[in-house]
LOMIVO-936385 format. One record per residue (C-alpha): x, y, z; residue in one letter. Coordinates in steps of 0.25 Angstrom, whole numbers, padded with zeros to 4 digits, always signed. Example, Ala and Ser with C-alpha at 12.3 -4.5 7.8 and 13.67 -1.06 7.14 Angstrom:
BEGIN
+0049-0018+0031A +0055-0004+0029S 
This chain:
BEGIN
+0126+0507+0539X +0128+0494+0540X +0130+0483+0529X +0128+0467+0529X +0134+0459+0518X +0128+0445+0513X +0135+0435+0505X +0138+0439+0489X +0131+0453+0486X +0121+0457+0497X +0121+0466+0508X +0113+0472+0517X +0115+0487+0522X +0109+0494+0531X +0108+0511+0534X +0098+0516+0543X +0092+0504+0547X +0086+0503+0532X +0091+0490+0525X +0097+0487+0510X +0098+0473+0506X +0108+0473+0493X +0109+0463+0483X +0101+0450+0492X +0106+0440+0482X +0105+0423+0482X +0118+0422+0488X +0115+0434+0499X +0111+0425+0511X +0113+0413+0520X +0096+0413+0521X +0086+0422+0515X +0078+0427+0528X +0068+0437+0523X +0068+0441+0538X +0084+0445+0537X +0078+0458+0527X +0065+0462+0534X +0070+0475+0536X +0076+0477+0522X +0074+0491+0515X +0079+0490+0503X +0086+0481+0492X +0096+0483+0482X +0098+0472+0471X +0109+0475+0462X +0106+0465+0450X +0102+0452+0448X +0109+0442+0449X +0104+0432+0460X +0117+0435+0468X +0111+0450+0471X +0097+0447+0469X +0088+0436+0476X +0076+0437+0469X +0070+0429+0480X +0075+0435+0491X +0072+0448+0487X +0059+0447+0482X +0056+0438+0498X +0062+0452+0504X +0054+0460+0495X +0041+0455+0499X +0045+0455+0513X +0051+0468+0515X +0050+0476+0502X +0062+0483+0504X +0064+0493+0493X +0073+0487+0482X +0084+0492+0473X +0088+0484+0460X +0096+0486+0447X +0086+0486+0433X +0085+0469+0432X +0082+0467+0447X +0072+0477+0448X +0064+0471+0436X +0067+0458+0442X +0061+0462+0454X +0049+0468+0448X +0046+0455+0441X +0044+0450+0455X +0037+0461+0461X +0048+0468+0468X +0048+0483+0469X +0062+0490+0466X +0070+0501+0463X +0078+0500+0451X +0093+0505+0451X +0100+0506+0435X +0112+0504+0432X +0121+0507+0421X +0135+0507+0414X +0136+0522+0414X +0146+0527+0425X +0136+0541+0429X +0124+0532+0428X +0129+0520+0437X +0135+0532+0449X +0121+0538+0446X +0114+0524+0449X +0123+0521+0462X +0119+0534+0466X +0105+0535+0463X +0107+0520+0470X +0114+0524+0483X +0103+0535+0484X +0092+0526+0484X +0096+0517+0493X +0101+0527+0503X +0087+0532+0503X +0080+0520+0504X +0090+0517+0517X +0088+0531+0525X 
């Protein structure tokens, strides 16, 4: 496995040659080159706030690449509203719930990677 960081929240890891962009958000990068992410599987966006989510950016990779995406309840209608196809990952205050999410989360995205 092997794991980039990018400035603020993103990072981008890597297991088995399959590639997981996390959080791509407007402070992420020096310079948005779509070519940096042309062999990109998959997505995760933890919320929206512009620091995790460039709506922009994602959307320019999507139509490129269409990685798989994985985003909390607001960013997947966001993305929706755009066009973007997404997997929606709930989250909620309940302690049994949120271990159940993170799993159910950690098993997606293993899968998707393998």
């Amino acid at each position: 496995m092997e794991i980039k960081k990018y400035k603020h929240t993103t990072y981008l890891v890597c297991i088995n040659r399959k590639k997981l962009l996390i959080n791509p958000g407007i402070f992420s990068f020096k310079s948005k080159n779509i070519n940096d992410f042309k062999e990109l599987d998959s997505i995760l966006i933890s919320h929206l706030h512009a620091d995790h989510f460039d709506e922009n950016f994602v959307k320019e990779i999507y139509d490129s690449v269409k990685p798989k995406i994985f985003a909390q309840e607001d960013v997947s209608k966001r993305l929706k509203s755009i066009g973007i196809d997404s997997e929606t990952i709930y989250y909620g205050k309940d302690p049994v719930f949120l271990e159940t999410s993170k799993s159910l989360l950690q098993e997606q995205l293993i899968n998707n990677v393998q």
